[in-house]
N, C-alpha and C positions, 0 to 999 in steps of 0.2 A: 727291371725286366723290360717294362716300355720303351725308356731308354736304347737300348741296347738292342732291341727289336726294330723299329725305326730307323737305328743309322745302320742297320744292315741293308735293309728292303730302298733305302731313301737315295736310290741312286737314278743315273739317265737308263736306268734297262726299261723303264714304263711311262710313257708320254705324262705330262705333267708333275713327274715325282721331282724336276731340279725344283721348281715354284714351290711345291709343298716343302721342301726341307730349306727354302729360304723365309719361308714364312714363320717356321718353327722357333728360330729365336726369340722373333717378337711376340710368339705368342706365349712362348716360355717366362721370357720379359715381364708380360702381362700378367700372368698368373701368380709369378710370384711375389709382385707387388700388391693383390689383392691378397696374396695369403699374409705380408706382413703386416697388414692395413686391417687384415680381420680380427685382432685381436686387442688393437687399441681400436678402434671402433666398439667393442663389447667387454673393453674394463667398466668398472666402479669408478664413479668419482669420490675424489674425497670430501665430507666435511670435515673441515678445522677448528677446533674450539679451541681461543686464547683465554685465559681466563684464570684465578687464583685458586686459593683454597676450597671455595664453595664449587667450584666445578673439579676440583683435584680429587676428590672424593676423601678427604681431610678425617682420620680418625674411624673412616669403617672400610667395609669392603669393597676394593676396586671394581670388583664386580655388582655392585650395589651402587653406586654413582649413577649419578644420572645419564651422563655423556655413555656410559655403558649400556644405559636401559634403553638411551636414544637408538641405538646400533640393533638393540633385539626389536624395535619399536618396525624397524626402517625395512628389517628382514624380515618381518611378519607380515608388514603390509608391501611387500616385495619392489619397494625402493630399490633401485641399482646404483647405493652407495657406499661409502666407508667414512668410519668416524674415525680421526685421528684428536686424540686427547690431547693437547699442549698444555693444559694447565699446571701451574704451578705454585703450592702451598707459598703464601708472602708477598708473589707479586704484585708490581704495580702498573701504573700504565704507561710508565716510561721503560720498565723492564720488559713489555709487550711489544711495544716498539723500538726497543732495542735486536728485539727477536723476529721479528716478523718478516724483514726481508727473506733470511734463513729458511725460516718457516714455510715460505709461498715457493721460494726454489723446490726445496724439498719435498714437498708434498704436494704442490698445485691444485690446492684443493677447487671445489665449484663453487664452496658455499665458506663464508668464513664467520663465524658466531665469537662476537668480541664480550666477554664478562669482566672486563678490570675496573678499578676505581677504587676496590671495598678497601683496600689497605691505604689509597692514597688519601681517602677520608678518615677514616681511622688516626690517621697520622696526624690529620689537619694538613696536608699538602694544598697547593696555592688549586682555585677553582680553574685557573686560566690554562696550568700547565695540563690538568689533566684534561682540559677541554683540546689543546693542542695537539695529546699524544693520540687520543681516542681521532679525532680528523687522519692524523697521519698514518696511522694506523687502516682506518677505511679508507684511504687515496690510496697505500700499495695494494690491499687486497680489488680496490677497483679496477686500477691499472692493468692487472695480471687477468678480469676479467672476472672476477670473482664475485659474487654476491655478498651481498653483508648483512649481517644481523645486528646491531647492537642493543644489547640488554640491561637496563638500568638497575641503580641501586638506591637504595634510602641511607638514613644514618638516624638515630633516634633524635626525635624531639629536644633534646639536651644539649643540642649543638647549635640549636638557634637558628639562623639565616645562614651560617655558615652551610647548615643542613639543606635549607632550601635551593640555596644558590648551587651544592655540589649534585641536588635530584635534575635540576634543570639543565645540566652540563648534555644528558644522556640525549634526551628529548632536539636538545637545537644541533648537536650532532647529526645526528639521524636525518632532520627535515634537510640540514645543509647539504648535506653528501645524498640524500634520497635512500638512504637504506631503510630497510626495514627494522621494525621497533618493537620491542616489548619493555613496558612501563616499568615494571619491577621482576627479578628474577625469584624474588621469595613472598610474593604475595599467595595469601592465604596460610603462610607459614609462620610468617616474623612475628604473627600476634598472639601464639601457640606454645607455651614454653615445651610442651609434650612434645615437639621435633624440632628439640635442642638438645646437644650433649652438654655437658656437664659442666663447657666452658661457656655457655650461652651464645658463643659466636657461629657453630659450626651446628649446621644442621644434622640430624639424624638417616638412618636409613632409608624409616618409613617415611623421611618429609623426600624423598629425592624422586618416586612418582609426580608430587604437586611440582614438582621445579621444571619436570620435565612435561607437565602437560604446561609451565607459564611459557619455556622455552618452543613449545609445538606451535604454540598460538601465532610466532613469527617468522619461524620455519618454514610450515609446510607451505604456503602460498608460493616458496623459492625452490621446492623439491619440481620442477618442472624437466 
C-alpha cells in the first residue's frame, strides 16, 4: 500500500517531489540491506564438539549426555549459542581430522571443544601421531577463527609411560596452539566405579553432570 501510494503522489506536480522519489531507491537500497543483515547479526553461534564415545553419549540417553546438558546449561543462563554434537562412538584422532574441515564448512561454529585420543590410546597408537592430529585439528578450527578447547585424557596406570607420555600429548598441544585446557575430562569420575556402566569404560548418566561441570571450567571464559 506504501508502495503504491508514493509512485502515485511522487511526481513534478509538487516542488521538490522529483528529488524525493530519486532519493527513494537509495533509501529502499538501504533498508533492505539492514533487514538482511538483521538476522545474521542475531543468530546463535555454534559450539562444535569433536569427540568419541564419552561425548557420544555411548549406551544412555542422548538427552542425558553431557553435550545435551551443556545446550540446557547455555539456555538457562541465556548464552546466545548452539551446540552441535559431532561425536562419534570409536573415534580417533585421525578420524577427527579427517572430518573436520567438513565440520567447520558446515557448521562454523565460534567455539570448537576437541575430546579424541581415548581410543588412540586404548589401541596403543603411536604418541606423535595423535599429538599431530590434535595440532591440526586446532590450526583449522583456528584458521576459520574459531576458539578451541582441548580436553585431555588419562589411561590407567598399567600402561606405564606409554600412559604418561600419551596424558602429556594434551597439555603441549594446548600451550603450542594457546587454546584453552582442561586437564582431564573425567576427573572426579574415573576413581568412582558407581559412574560406570557395566563395561567399565563408558560413563553413566549420573557421572555426565561431573563431565560437564570438568568441560565448563574451560568453556566459559570463551563464551564471550
Amino acid at each position: 500500500m506504501f508502495l503504491s501510494r508514493f509512485s502515485l503522489t511522487a511526481g513534478p506536480t509538487s516542488p521538490g517531489s522529483g528529488a524525493l522519489a530519486r532519493r527513494w531507491p537509495a533509501a529502499l537500497g538501504f533498508m533492505l540491506a539492514l533487514f538482511l543483515l538483521m538476522p545474521a547479526a542475531h543468530a546463535a553461534r555454534n559450539i562444535l564438539v569433536v569427540g568419541d564415545s564419552l561425548s557420544a553419549g555411548y549406551g544412555i540417553r542422548q538427552d542425558a549426555a553431557w553435550p545435551a546438558l551443556l545446550g540446557k546449561r547455555l539456555s538457562e543462563a541465556q548464552f546466545d549459542y548452539n551446540v552441535v554434537n559431532a561425536s562419534i562412538s570409536g573415534e580417533t584422532s585421525s578420524g577427527g581430522r579427517a572430518r573436520i574441515g567438513a565440520l567447520l564448512d558446515r557448521h562454523q561454529p565460534a567455539v570448537v571443544i576437541v575430546l579424541l585420543g581415548s581410543n588412540d590410546g586404548l589401541r596403543g597408537l603411536p604418541v606423535a601421531t595423535l599429538r599431530d592430529n590434535l595440532g591440526a585439528i586446532a590450526d583449522a578450527a583456528q584458521k576459520r577463527r574459531a576458539r578451541v578447547l582441548i580436553v585431555g585424557q588419562r589411561l590407567p596406570p598399567n600402561y606405564g609411560q606409554y600412559a604418561a607420555d600419551f596424558h602429556a600429548v594434551f597439555g603441549e598441544v594446548a600451550r603450542a596452539r594457546k587454546t584453552a585446557f582442561v586437564d582431564f575430562l573425567l576427573e572426579g569420575v574415573a576413581s568412582d566405579p558407581q559412574f560406570f556402566q557395566t563395561d567399565n569404560l563408558h560413563p553413566t548418566a549420573a557421572a555426565q553432570p561431573r563431565l560437564l561441570d570438568n568441560v565448563w571450567k574451560g568453556l566459559a571464559p570463551l563464551l564471550r
